[in-house]
N, C-alpha and C positions, 0 to 999 in steps of 0.2 A: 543584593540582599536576599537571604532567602525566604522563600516564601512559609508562611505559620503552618503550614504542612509538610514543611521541611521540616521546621524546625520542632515540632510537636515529636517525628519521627526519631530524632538523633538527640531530644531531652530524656526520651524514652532508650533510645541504646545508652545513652550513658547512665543513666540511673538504673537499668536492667545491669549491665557489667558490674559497675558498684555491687550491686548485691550479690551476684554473683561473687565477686570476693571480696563479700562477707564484710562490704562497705555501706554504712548507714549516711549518706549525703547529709539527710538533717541534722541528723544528731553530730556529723563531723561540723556543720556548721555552727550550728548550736554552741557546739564546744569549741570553737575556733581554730579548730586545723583547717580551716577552710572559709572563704566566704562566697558571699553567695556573687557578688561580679568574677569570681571563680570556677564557681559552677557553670555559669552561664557562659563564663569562657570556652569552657571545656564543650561546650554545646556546640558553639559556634565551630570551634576547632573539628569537631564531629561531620558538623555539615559538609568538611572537605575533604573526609574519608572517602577515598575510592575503588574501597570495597565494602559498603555497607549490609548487602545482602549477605556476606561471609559471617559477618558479623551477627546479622540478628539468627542466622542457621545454628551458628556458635550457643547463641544463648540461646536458642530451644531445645539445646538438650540438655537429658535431668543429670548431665554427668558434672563434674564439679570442676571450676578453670582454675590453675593456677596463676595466671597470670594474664594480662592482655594477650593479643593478640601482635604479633611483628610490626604490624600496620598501622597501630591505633595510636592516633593523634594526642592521647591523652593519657599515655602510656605512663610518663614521666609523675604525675599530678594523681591516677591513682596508684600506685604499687607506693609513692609518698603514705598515702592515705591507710594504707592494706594492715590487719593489727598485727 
């Protein structure tokens, strides 16, 4: 199990990518493209990414992503989500 410092970290890359393209989590849940033992999947799925530091380098820049990343566990669930 990971620990809430894991897991605080990879609730935070996935909800940072989301926006990144241009994906509102709430509002997808809200609207039901999504729910939230979804989201939280997608967390979990995060925690097993084995290059996370790529990842959050990825999202500090102010350049704009088209797409995940090769890597990203939840690759499948957002480009679903993407408008």
């Amino acid at each position: 199990m990971p620990t809430r410092e894991t897991l605080r970290l990879h609730a935070g890359l996935v909800d940072d990518m989301a926006r990144k393209l241009d994906i509102d989590l709430e509002e997808a849940a809200i609207g039901g493209s999504v729910s939230v033992d979804q989201i939280s999947e997608a967390v979990l799925r995060c925690t097993d990414c084995p290059n996370p530091g790529h990842c959050q380098a990825l999202l500090s820049q102010a350049t704009a992503v088209q797409g995940t990343p090769e890597y990203c566990r939840n690759q499948e669930l957002l480009h679903k989500l993407m408008p």
